[in-house]
C-alpha positions in Angstrom: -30.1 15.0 -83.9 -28.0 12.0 -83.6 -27.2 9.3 -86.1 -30.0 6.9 -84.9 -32.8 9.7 -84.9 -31.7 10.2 -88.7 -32.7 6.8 -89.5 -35.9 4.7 -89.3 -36.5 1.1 -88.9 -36.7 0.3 -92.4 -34.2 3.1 -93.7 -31.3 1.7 -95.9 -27.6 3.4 -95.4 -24.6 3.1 -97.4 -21.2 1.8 -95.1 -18.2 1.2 -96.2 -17.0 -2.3 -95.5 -14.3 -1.0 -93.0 -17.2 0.9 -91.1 -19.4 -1.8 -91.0 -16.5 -4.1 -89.4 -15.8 -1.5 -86.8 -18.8 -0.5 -85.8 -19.5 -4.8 -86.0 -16.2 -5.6 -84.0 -17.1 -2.7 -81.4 -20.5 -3.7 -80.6 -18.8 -8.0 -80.5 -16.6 -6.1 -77.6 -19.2 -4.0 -75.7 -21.1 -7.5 -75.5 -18.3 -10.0 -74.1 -17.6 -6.7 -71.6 -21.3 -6.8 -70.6 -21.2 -10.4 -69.9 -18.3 -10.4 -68.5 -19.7 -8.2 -65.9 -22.7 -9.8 -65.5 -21.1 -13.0 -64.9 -18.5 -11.3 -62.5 -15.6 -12.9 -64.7 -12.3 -11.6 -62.8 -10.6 -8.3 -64.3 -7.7 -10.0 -65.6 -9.4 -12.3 -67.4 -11.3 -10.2 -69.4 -8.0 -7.8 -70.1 -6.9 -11.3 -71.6 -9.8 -12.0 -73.7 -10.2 -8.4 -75.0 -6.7 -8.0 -75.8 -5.9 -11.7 -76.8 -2.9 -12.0 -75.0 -2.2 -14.5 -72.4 0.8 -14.4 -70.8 -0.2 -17.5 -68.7 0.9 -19.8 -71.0 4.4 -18.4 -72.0 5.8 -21.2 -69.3 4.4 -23.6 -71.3 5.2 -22.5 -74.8 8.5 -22.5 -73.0 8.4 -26.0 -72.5 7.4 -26.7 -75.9 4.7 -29.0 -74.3 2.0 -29.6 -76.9 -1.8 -29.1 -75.3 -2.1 -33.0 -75.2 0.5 -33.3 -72.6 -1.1 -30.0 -70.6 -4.3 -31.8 -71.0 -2.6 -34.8 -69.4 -0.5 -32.5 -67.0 -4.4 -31.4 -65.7 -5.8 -34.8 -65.3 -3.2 -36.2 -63.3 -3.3 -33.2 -61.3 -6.9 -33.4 -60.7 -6.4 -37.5 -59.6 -4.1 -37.0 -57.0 -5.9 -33.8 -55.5 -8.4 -36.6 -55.1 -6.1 -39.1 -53.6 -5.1 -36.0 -51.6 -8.7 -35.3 -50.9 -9.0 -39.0 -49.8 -5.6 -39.2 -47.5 -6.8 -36.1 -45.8 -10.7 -37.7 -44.8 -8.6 -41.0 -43.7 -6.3 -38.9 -41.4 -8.9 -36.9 -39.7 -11.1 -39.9 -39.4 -7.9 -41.9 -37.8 -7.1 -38.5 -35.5 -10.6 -39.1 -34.7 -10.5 -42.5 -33.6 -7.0 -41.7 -31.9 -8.7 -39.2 -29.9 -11.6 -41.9 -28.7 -9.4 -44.2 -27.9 -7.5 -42.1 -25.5 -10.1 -40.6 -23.9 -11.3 -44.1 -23.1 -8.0 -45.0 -21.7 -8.5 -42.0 -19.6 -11.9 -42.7 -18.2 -10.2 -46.7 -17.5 -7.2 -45.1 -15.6 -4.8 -46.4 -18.4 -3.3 -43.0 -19.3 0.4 -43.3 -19.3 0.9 -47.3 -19.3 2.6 -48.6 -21.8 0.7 -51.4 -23.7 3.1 -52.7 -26.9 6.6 -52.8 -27.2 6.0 -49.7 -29.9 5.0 -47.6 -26.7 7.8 -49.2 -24.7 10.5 -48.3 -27.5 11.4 -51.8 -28.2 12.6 -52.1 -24.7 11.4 -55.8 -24.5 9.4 -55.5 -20.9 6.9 -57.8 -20.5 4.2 -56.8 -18.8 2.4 -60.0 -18.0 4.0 -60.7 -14.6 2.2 -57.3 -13.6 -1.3 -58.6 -14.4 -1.5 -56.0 -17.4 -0.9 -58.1 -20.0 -4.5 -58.7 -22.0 -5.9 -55.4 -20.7 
């Protein structure tokens, strides 16, 4: 017969304080490791939070950077991953546009003619003797 059998709904039971904060604490702990599982929270992390040391943020205790300037560290970060973010949709979108435009030069028979000085080299050619200028 087990400890819970022993006892009823409404029975009373003397603890000593120091009990009653273990078996308190332990039960805290079973909980966050429940929902930590349940939430699929990565091992690591909850080694962290069960043991309360983080050894993540020794570099920046290093630094002696106080958590407004990691809290400004992390928003300029997050601004230029969406300037990034941004550059990145321009390029592909210009690649794009590169690529339609070439594949119209194909289909015109213009693959391979140079058109601006930038595709001559700066060689200075003019092409408007050869009836390809305005093309």
């Amino acid at each position: 017969m087990g400890l819970a059998d022993a006892l009823g709904a409404e029975d009373r039971a003397q603890v000593k304080m120091s009990d009653l904060r273990y078996l308190i604490k332990a039960e805290v702990e079973r909980n966050l490791f429940q929902n930590a599982l349940t939430a699929e929270i990565p091992r690591e992390t909850v080694q962290k939070l069960l043991s309360g040391k983080n050894d993540d943020l020794e570099a920046y205790r290093a630094l002696e950077l106080t958590p407004d300037q990691i809290r400004e560290m992390d928003h300029l970060y997050a601004e230029k991953c969406k300037e990034v973010a941004i550059l990145r949709a321009e390029n592909d979108l210009l690649k794009k546009q590169l690529d339609d435009v070439a594949a119209i030069a194909t289909q015109a028979g213009l693959e391979g003619v140079d058109h601006c000085e930038e595709c001559r080299g700066g060689s200075g050619e003019d092409l408007s003797d050869t009836g390809e200028a305005g093309k």
